[in-house]
N, C-alpha and C positions, 0 to 999 in steps of 0.2 A: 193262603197266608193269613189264617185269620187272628185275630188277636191282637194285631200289629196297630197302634194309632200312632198318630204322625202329626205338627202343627209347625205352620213355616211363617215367619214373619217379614212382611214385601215394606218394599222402600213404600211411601208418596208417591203416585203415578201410577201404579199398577190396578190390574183388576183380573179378578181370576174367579176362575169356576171348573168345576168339576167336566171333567170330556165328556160330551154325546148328551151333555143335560144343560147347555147354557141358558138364561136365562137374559135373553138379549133386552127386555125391555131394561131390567135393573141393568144390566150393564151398561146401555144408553144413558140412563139416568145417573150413575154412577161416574161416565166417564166424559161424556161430553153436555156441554149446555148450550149450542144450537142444533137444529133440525139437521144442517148439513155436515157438522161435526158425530152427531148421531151416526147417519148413515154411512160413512168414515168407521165406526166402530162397527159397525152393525154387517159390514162389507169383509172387515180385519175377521172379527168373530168365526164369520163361515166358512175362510180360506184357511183358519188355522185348526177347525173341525175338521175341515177334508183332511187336512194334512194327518192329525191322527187318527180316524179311520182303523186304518194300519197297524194301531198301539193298543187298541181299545183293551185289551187284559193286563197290560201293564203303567197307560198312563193314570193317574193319581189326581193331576188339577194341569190346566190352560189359564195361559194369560197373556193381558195384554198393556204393554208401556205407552199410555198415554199422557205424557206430561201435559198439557195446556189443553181444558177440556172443550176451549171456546174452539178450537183448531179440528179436534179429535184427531189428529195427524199420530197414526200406531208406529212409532220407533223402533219396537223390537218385540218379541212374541217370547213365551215361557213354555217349558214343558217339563211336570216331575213327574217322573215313571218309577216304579218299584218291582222288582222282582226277585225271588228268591237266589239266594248265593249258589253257583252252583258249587258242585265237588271235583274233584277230578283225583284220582289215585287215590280216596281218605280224606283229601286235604280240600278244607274250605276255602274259595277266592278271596284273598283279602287286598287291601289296596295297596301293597307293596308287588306282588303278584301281580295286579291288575296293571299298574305304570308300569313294569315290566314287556307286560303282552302288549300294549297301546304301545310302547318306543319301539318295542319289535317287527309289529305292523307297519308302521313311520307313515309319513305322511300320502295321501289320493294323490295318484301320479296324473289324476285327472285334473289337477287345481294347480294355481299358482299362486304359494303363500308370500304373504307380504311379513311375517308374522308366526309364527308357531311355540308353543313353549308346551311343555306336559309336566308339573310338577305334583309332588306327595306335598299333604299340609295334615294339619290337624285342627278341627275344628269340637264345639262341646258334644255333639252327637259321637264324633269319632275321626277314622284318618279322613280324605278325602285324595283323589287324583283330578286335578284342575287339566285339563285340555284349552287355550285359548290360543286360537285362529283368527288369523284376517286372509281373506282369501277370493280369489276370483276364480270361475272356469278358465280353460285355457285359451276356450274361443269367445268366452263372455269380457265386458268391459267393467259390470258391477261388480263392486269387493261388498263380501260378507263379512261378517262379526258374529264367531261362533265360541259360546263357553259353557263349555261339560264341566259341570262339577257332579263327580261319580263317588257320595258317599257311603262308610260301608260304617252304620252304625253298632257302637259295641255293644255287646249282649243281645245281636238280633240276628236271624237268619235271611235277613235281607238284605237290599242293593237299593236307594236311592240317587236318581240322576237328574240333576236341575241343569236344563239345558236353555239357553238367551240365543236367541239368534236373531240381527239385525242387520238390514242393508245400510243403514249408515257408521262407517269406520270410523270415522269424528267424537263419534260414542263410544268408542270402545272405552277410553276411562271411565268415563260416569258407569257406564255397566259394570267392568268390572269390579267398582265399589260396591253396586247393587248387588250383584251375585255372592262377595264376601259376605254381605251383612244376611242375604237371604241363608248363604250356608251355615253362618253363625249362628242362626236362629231358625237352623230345623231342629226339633226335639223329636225324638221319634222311642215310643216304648212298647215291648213285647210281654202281651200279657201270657203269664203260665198255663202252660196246659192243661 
């Protein structure tokens, strides 16, 4: 997918870096201003490295919501992946298609949502299909805060997915303002081949 450059614009709070290359000291410095707030970051950083592992060809950049640097207390974790659209019969996945196949699937009969919505929007990159969940396992007591925004920018043969996920539910508005403004302000352009 070469050619493809991309720039996202993050609320106050955040900090991000590129997967498999963090640069914990600046994000220390970055995110927290005591020693034990550091290590709070520095703890967040390498749970959310293992976690993508697993993505390493398609995530894009990590991060991490640390409102109050003196605390470094990580509220909620980030992840935008990209990968090419696929085809199927001729036809390109677009995000009409795509909210289609997600409501089809319907909800992990493994969880129990407090919460569920999948809507189509439009943002300046293109359409997008929003996923946002509040949710628990069935045998677990903690509720998640999970939002897929899966956009499919026009003029590109690509899939961008900004994914927030956070243990505190109490949050879920403030992120979901976060995640509008971060989808409102991904640009993303396809240079010619």
């Amino acid at each position: 997918m070469a050619g493809i450059t991309w720039r996202m614009e993050l609320p106050e709070g955040w900090v991000v870096w590129e997967p498999g290359s963090p640069d914990v000291v600046a994000l220390r410095a970055a995110a927290a201003t005591t020693r034990r707030a550091g290590l709070s970051v520095t703890q967040a950083v390498g749970v959310l490295e293992k976690e993508l592992e697993e993505l390493r060809g398609t995530a894009v950049q990590a991060g991490l919501r640390v409102p109050d640097p003196r605390t470094g207390l990580v509220t909620a974790s980030l992840r935008l992946s990209r990968w090419p659209r696929p085809e199927e019969n001729g036809t390109v996945l677009d995000a009409r298609r795509y909210l289609d196949q997600v409501k089809k699937v319907g909800p992990d009969a493994q969880r129990v949502y407090q919460h569920r919505e999948v809507s189509l929007a439009t943002v300046p990159a293109g359409q997008l299909v929003l996923t946002n969940e509040i949710w628990r396992r069935k045998w677990g007591m903690r509720s998640v805060v999970r939002l897929a925004t899966t956009v499919f920018p026009e003029g590109t043969g690509s899939i961008f997915e900004l994914e927030i996920t956070s243990r505190y539910p109490e949050l879920q508005p403030a992120l979901m303002a976060e995640t509008s403004l971060m989808a409102h302000g991904l640009t993303v352009t396809e240079e010619p081949a």
